[in-house]
TORVOPA-249457 format. One line per 10 residues: for each residue x, y, z of C-alpha. Coordinates in pm, 1 decimal, decimal comma, m for minus. Layout:
<recs>
X Y Z; ...
</recs>
This chain:
<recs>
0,0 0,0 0,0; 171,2 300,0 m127,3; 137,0 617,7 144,2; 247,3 930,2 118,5; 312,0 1192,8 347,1; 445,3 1531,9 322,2; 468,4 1792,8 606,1; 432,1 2188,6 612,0; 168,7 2418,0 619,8; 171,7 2634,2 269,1
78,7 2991,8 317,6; 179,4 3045,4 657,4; 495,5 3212,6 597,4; 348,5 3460,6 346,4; 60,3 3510,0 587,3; 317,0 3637,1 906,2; 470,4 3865,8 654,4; 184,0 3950,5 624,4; 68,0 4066,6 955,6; 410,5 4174,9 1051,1
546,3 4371,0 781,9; 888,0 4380,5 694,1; 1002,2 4555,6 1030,4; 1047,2 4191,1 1197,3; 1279,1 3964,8 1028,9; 1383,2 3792,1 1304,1; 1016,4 3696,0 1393,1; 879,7 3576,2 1055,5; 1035,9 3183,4 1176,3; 826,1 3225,1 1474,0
549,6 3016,3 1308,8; 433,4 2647,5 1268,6; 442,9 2451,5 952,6; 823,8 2490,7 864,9; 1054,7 2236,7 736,3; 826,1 2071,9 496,0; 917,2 1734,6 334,2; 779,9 1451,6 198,5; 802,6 1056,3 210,2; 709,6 758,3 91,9
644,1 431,2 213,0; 498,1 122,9 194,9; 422,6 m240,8 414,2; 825,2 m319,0 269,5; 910,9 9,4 510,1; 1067,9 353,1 361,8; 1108,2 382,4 14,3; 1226,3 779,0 m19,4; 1239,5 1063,3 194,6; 1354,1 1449,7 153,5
1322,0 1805,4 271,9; 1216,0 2076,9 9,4; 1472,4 2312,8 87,8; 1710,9 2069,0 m47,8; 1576,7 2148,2 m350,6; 1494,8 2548,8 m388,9; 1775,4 2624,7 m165,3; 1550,0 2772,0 122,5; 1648,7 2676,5 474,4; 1394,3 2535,2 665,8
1085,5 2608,2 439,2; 739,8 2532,9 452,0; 614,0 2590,5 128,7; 449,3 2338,6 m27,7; 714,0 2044,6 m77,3; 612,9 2009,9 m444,6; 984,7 1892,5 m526,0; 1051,0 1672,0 m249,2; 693,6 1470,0 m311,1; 801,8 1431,2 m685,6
1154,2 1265,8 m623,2; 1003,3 1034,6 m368,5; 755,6 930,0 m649,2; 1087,5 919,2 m881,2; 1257,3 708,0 m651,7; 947,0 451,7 m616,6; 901,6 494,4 m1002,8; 562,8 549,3 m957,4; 339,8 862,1 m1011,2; 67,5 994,5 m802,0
m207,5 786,8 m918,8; m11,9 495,5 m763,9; m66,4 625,6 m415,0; m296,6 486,5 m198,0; m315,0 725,9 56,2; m221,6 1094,6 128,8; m145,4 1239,0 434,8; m39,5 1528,4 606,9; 113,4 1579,2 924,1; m147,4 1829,5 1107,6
m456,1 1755,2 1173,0; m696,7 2182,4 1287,2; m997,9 2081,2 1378,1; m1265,3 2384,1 1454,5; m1241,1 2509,4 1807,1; m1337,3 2819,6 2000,1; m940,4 2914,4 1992,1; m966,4 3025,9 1650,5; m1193,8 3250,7 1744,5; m948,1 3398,3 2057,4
m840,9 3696,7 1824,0; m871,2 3803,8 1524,1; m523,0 3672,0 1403,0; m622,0 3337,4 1558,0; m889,5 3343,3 1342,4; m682,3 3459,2 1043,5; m428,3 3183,8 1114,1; m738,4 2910,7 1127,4; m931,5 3024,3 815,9; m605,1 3109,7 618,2
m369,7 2814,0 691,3; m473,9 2583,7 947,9; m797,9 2462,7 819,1; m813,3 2120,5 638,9; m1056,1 2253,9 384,4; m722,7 2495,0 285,1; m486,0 2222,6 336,9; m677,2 2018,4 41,6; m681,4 2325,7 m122,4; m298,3 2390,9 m147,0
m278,6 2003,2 m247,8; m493,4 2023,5 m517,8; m341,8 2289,8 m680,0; m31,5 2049,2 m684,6; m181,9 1742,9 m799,6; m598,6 1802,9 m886,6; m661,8 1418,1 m929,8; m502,1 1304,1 m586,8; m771,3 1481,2 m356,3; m1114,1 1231,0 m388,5
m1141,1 1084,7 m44,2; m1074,1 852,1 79,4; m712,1 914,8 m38,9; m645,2 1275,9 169,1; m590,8 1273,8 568,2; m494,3 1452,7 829,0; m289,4 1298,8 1081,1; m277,6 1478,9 1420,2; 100,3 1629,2 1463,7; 261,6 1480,2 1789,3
73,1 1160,8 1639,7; 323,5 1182,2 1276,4; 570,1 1263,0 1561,9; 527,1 957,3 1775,0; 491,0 753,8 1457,0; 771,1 859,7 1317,2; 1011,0 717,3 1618,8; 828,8 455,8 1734,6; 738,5 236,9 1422,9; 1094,7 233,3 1298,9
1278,0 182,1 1642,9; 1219,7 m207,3 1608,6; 1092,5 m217,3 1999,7; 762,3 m421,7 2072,7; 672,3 m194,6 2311,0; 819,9 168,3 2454,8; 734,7 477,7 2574,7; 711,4 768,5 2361,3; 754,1 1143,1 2411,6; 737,1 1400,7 2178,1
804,0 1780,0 2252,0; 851,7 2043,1 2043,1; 740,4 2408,5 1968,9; 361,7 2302,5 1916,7; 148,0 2075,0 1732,1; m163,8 2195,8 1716,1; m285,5 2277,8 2085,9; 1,2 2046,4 2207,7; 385,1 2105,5 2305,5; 439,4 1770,7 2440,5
251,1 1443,2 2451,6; 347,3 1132,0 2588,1; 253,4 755,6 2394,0; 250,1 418,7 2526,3; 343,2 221,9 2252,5; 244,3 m149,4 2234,4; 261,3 m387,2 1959,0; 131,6 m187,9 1623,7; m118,0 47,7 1861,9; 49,6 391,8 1993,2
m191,9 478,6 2297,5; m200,8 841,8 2417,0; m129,2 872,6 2763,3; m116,0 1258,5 2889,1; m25,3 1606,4 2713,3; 48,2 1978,0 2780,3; m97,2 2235,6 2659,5; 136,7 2531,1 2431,8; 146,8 2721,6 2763,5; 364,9 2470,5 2894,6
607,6 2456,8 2542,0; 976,3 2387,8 2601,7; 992,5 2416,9 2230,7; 852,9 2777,0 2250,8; 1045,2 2834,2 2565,5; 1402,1 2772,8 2380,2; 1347,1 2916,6 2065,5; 1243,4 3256,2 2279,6; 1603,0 3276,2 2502,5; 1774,5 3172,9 2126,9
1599,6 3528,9 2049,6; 1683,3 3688,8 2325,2; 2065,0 3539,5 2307,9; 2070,0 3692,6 1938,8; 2046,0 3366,4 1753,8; 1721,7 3304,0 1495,2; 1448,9 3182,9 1649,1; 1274,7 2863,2 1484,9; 1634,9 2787,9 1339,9; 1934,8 2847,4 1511,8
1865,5 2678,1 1893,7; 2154,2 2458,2 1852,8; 2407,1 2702,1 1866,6; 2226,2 2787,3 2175,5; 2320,7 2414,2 2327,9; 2677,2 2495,6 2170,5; 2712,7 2767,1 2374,3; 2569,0 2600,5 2725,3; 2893,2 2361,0 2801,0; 3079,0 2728,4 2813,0
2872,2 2834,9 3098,7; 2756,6 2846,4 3474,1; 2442,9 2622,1 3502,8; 2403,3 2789,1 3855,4; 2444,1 3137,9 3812,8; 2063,4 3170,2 3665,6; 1918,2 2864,5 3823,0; 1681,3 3075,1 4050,0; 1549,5 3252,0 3776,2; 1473,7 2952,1 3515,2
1296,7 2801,6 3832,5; 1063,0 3114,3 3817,5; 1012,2 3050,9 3427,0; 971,0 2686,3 3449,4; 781,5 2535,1 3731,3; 779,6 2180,0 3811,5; 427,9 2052,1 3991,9; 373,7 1660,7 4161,9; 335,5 1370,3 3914,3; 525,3 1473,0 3634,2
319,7 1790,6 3604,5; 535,7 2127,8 3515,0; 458,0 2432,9 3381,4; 592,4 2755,8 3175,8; 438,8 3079,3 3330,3; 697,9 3307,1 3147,7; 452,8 3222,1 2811,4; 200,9 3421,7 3012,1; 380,6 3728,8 2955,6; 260,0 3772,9 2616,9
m37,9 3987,7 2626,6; m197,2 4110,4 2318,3; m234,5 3910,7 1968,3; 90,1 4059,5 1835,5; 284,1 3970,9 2155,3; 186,2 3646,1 2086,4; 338,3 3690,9 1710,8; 628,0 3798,4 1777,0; 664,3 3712,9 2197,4; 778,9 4024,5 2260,6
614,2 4069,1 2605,5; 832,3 3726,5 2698,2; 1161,9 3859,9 2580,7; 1089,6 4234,1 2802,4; 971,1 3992,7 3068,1; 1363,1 3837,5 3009,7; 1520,9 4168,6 2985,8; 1379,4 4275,4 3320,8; 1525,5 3952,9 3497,6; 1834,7 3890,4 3289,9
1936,9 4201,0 3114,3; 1919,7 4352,3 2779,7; 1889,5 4117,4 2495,0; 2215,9 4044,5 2270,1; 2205,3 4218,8 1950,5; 2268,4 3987,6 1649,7; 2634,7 3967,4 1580,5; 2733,6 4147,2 1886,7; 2999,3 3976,9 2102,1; 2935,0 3649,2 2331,2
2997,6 3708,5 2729,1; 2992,8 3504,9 2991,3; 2642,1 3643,7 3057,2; 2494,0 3470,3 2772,1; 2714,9 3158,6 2837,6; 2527,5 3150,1 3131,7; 2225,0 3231,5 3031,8; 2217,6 2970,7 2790,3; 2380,9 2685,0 3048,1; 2089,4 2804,8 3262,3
1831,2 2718,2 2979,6; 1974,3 2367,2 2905,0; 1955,0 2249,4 3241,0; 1606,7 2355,5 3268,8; 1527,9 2182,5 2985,6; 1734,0 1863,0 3096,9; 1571,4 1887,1 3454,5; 1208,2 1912,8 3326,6; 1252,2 1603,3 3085,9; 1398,0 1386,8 3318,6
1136,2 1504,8 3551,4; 852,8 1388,6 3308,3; 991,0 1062,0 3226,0; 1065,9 955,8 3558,6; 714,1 963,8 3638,8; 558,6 802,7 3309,5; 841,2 528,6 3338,2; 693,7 507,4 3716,6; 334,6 472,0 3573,4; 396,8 273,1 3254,9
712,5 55,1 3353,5; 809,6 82,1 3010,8; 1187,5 32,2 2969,0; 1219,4 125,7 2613,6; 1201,5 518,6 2460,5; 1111,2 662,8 2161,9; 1177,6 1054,4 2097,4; 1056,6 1245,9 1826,9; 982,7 1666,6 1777,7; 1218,3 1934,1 1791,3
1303,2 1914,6 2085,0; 1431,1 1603,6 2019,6; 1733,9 1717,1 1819,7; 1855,3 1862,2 2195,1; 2137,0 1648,6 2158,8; 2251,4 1728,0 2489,4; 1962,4 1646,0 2672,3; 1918,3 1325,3 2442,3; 2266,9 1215,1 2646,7; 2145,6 1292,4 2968,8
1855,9 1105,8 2902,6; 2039,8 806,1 2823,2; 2267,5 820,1 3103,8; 1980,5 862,6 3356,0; 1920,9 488,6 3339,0; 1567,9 544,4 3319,2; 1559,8 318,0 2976,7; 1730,8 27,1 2886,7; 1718,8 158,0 2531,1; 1683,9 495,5 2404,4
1573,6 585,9 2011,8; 1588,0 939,4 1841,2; 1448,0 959,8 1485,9; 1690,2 1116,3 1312,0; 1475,2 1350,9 1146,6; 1290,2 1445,5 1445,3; 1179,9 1789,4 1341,1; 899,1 1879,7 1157,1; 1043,5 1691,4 822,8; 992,0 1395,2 1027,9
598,0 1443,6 1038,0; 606,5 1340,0 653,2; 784,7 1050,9 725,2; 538,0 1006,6 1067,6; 218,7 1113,9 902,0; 288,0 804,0 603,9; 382,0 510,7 863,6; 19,9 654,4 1087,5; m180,3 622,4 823,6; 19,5 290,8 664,1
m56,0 119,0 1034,6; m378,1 200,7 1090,1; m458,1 49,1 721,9; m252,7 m257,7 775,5; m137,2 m302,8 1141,1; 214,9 m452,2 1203,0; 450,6 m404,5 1510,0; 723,9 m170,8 1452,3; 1078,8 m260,9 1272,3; 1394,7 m124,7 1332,0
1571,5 92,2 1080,2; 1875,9 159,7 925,0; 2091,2 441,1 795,4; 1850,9 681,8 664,0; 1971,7 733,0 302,8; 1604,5 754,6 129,6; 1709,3 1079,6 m60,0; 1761,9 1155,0 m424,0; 2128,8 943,6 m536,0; 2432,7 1016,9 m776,1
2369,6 858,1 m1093,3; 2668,6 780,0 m1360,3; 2554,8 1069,4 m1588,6; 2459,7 1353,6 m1317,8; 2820,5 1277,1 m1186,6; 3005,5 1290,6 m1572,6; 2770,5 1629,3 m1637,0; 2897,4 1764,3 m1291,6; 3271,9 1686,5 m1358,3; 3223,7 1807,2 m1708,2
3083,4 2157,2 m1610,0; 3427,5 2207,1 m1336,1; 3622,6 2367,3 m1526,5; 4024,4 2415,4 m1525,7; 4208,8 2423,3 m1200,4; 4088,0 2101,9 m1105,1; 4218,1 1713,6 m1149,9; 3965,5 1438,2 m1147,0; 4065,7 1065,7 m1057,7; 3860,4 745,4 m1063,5
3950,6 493,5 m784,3; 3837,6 159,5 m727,3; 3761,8 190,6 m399,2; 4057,4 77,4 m176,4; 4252,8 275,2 m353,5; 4020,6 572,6 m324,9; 4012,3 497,2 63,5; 4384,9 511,0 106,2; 4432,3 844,5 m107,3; 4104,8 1056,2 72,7
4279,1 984,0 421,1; 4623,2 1051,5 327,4; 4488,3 1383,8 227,0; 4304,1 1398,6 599,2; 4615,2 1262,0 761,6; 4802,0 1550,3 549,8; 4579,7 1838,7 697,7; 4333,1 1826,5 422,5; 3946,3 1909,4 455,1; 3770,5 1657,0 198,5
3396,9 1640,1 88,5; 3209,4 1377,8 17,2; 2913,4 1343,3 m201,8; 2810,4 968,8 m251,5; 2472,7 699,8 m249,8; 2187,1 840,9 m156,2; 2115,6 1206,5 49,9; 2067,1 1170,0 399,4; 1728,0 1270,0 527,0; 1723,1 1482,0 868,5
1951,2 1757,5 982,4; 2293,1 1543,4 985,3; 2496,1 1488,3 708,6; 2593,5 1089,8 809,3; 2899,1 1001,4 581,3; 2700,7 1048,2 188,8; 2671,0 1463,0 220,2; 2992,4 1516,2 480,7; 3285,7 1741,3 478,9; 3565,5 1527,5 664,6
3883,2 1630,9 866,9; 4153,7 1544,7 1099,0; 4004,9 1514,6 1465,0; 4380,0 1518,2 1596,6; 4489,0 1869,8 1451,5; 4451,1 2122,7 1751,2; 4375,0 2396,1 1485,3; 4134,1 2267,4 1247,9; 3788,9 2324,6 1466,9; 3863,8 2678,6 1449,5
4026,4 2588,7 1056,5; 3616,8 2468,3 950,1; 3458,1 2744,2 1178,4; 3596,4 3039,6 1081,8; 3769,9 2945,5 692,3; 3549,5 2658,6 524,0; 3198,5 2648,0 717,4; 3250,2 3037,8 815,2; 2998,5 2982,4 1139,3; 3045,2 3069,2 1488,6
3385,2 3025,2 1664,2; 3255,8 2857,0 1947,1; 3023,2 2589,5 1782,2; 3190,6 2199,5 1808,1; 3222,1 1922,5 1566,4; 3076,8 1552,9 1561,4; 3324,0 1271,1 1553,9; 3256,8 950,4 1383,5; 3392,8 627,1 1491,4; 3349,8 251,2 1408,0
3171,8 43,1 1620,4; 3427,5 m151,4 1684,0; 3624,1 115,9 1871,0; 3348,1 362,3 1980,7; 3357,5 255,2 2317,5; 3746,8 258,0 2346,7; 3751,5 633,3 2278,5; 3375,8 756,9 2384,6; 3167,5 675,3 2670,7; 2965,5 449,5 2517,6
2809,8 160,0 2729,1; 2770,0 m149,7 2596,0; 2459,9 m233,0 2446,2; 2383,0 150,6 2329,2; 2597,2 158,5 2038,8; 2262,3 204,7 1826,7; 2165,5 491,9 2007,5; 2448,4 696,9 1833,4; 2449,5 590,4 1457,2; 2246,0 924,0 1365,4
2475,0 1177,8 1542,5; 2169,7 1289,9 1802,5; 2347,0 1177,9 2122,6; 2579,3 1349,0 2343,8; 2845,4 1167,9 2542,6; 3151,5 1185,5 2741,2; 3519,1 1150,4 2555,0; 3736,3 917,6 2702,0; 3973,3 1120,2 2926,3; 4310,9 988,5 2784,2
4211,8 1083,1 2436,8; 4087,9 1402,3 2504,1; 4346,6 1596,5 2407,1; 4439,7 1369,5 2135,2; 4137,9 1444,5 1961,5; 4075,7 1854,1 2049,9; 3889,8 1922,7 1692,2; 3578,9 1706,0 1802,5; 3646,0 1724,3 2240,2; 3391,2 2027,6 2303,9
3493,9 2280,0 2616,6; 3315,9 2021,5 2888,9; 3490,4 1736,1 2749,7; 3195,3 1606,5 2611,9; 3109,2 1502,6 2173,2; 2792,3 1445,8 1927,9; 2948,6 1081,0 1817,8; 2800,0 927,3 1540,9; 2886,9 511,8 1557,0; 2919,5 372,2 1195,5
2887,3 15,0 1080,1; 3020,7 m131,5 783,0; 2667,9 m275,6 687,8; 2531,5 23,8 685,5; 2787,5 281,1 493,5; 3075,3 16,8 353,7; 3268,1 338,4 251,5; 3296,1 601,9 534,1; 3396,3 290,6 749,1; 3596,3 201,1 558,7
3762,6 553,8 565,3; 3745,3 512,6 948,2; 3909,8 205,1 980,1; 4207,1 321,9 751,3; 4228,6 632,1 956,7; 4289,8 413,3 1249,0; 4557,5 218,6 1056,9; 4752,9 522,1 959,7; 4725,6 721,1 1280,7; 4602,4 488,3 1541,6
4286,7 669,4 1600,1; 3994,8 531,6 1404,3; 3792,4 912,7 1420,5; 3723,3 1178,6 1182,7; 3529,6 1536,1 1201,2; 3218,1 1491,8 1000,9; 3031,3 1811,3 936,4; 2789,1 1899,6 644,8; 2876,0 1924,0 356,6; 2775,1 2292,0 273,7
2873,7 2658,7 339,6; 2718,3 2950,9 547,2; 2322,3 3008,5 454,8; 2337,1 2658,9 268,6; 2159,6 2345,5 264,0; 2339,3 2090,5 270,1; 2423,1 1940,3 m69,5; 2166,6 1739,2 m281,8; 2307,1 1653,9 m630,0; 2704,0 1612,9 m782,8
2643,4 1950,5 m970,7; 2556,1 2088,4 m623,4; 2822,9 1897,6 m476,8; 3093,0 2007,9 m726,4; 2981,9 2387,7 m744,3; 2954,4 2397,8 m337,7; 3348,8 2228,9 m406,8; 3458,7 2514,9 m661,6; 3379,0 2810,0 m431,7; 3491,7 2718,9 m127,6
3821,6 2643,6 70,4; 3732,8 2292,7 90,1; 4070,8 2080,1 m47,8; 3952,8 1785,4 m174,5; 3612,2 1614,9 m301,7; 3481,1 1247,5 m326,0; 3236,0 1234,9 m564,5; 3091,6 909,4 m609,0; 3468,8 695,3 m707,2; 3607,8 1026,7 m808,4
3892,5 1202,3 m606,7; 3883,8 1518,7 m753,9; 4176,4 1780,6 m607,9; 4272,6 2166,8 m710,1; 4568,7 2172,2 m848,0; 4868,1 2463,3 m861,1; 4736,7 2773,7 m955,3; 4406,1 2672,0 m974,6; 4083,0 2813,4 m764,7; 4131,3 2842,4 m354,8
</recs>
């Protein structure tokens, strides 16, 4: 049964601009329905999977994902009339909120609505929208879906948080066989999502975008200094209760646009807001160490009780919040769960994904399976490769390798102090580029963090890098228990480095001693472990930096021309393009 599901909400973007103006830049993200995507699956499990902006070059955008729903029909070789069922990852139903304020009212009748959701759809593709084919699958339930029926547990409890969904910011599952039970939620007055994304605006980051340079920044600070006042924001009750009464500060309908009365409400507790671009002090170090562990405290404190109630010893995480990689660690080292599982595209793109496998299960039920690598995105054909390398231009010498040899030549570059891209198989879908769509370094080199910061990535100073390791050796050089190796493949968990190799490996060790590791197997991505394991032969330290493979403002890379014109303009050295080394050479472009 072929299902499709694609995620965003068309129109909302336009509509903030709309009420805003141009005056607020900052605040147009401050909006539901980003990150739209699209995915396709079927009772054989995931057949394709990709974000739009991959495709028109828009970070994080929520137009309709016209592009990304035709690849995944590409990739199936199958058109739209082949589909079974559509679905979409919200689910407005009519309710006196929409009729709060006139904006909520806007927001309902111009976006939310089903009736307008259809509408958008049908513009794309007029014969897909006779029912029963169209549905609307309730967010935190594409959420929940999304982590729980490809974790391969029987059972396990399942949180998702995140900004909001709906009239929800986080909702907790029991998840049993092929049923996903709903056991409690909060209301958006509670959000941890919204909470974040607010002190990432008030710490001069973009809201709706750029909260993980806000956990970046917490290892650098005081978790105590603020304590006090994040327990006046964030309020824990009896029996896993908590609220947020900072929210409450908002006031009028364009307070809650644009949560200005919150960030005053900050400015009168914590001091004046940081200007974009202005300098980082140990004020906002704190500030955002403050935030983490309030996030970190209230999770824990939430799971603690619906472990007490459920006795479930297995967890599933999905929604933005979800991508706290931080908190994902603490999580796992609570010892709460025996076995912790992050879908690795846990924000809103994952609702595609989550909205398909709802409305696949409750069609034809089957308990959940576990997954793999997730490489569902468009691939690097033979003749998109040759038409890349053709269009390169002089400057630039292109090798094909068989593949041993190409192994031994990329990390003799990286041993040699070379930053190499790679472009290979299929796109990775989710935020982390996981070996196909990866710029690669030298872990050892005490320079080279601040080398891809400031030179190739040109991004924040202070902002660390993700080491990835074999299975085989994870353990030896991260603190990685046994048994939880599979909670790192996907680069959403962060652990402890093992002190001796701390400062043998400063480009990935972050300022607490602590790294994002992402555990590779050879079954699952033959080459980059392959590129591992060599590294370890030639240096005796099986680790490289993997970053994404793009530049400043950038998705990351979809296609070879993409791949090769991202590799033409910047500072990277080197680029493996599908059995291809392909190097500058003297006198040619830097």
């Amino acid at each position: 049964m072929l299902t499709l599901g694609f995620s965003g909400l068309d129109r909302g973007t336009a509509l903030k601009r709309a009420i805003l103006g141009d005056g607020w830049r900052r605040e147009q993200r401050i909006v539901q329905g980003l990150d739209s995507a699209a995915a396709l699956v079927d009772e054989t499990g995931v057949i394709a999977a990709a974000a739009q902006e991959r495709y028109d070059g828009d970070k994080g955008t929520g137009r309709f994902p016209r592009d990304a729903i035709d690849a995944c029909l590409r990739a199936a070789g199958a058109t739209m009339r082949d589909v079974a069922v559509v679905a979409h990852g919200f689910r407005y139903e009519p309710s006196p909120v929409w009729q709060l304020d006139h904006l909520s009212t806007r927001w309902y009748e111009e976006v939310y609505a089903q009736r307008v959701q259809r509408e958008v759809f049908a513009a794309h593709y007029p014969p897909a929208v006779a029912e029963p084919r169209f549905v609307h699958v309730g967010h935190h339930v594409a959420h929940a879906a999304s982590s729980y029926y490809l974790s391969g547990f029987d059972e396990a409890l399942v949180v998702v948080a995140d900004g909001m969904g709906e009239q929800e910011s986080l909702t907790v599952f029991a998840g049993r066989g092929a049923v996903l039970d709903p056991l409690g939620s909060y209301p958006i007055m509670s959000s941890l999502g919204i909470l974040y994304s607010v002190f990432t605006h008030y710490l001069g980051f973009q809201p709706g975008m750029d909260e993980y340079k806000v956990m970046g920044l917490a290892p650098y600070g005081d978790r105590q200094r603020y304590r006090a006042t994040l327990d006046e924001f964030v309020r824990l009750d009896p029996d896993g209760g908590y609220a947020v009464p900072l929210l409450s500060a908002n006031k009028s309908p364009l307070e809650r646009e644009t949560h200005q009365g919150v960030l005053r409400r900050l400015e009168e507790k914590l001091g004046p807001a940081r200007e974009p671009d202005a300098e980082l002090g140990q004020h906002h170090m704190d500030v955002a160490a403050a935030l983490q562990d309030a996030l970190e405290r209230t999770l824990l404190h939430v799971l603690t009780e619906y472990r007490r109630r459920t006795g479930l010893r297995r967890l599933c995480l999905a929604g933005g919040v979800a991508l706290n990689c931080s908190a994902n660690g603490v999580i796992l080292r609570s010892g709460l769960f025996d076995e912790v599982f992050v879908q690795p595209a846990s924000g809103d793109d994952g609702t595609a994904l989550g909205a398909a496998l709802a409305a696949l299960r409750e069609a034809r039920p089957a308990t959940p399976t576990g997954m793999r690598m997730p490489y569902w995105g468009d691939g690097c054909t033979a003749d998109d490769v040759a038409a890349a390398l053709r269009d390169l231009g002089p400057g630039f010498e292109v090798r094909r390798h068989a593949e041993a040899d190409l192994v031994r030549e990329t990390v003799a570059l990286i041993e040699g102090g070379a930053t190499v891209a790679v472009c290979q198989g299929r796109m990775e879908f989710g935020p982390r580029a996981l070996g196909n769509r990866s710029i690669l370094a030298d872990p050892r080199s005490p320079t080279m963090r601040e080398h891809l910061n400031t030179v190739v990535k040109q991004r924040e100073e202070f902002r660390p890098f993700a080491p990835a390791v074999p299975v085989e050796d994870a353990a030896r050089y991260f603190d990685i228990p046994p048994g939880t190796e599979a909670a790192f493949r996907h680069m959403l968990m962060v652990t402890g480095v093992r002190e001796p190799y701390r400062d043998r490996l400063p480009a990935v060790t972050h300022v607490d001693g602590s790294a994002r590791v992402q555990v590779v197997r050879r079954e699952d991505a033959p080459l980059f472990w392959g590129l591992l394991r060599e590294m370890g032969r030639r240096t005796g330290l099986p680790v490289l930096v993997n970053t994404s493979f793009n530049l400043r403002g950038q998705p990351i890379v979809r296609t070879p021309a993409e791949a090769v014109a991202t590799f033409a303009r910047s500072t990277l050295d080197a680029l493996v393009l599908d059995g291809h080394l392909v190097r500058r050479t003297a006198g040619g472009p830097a």
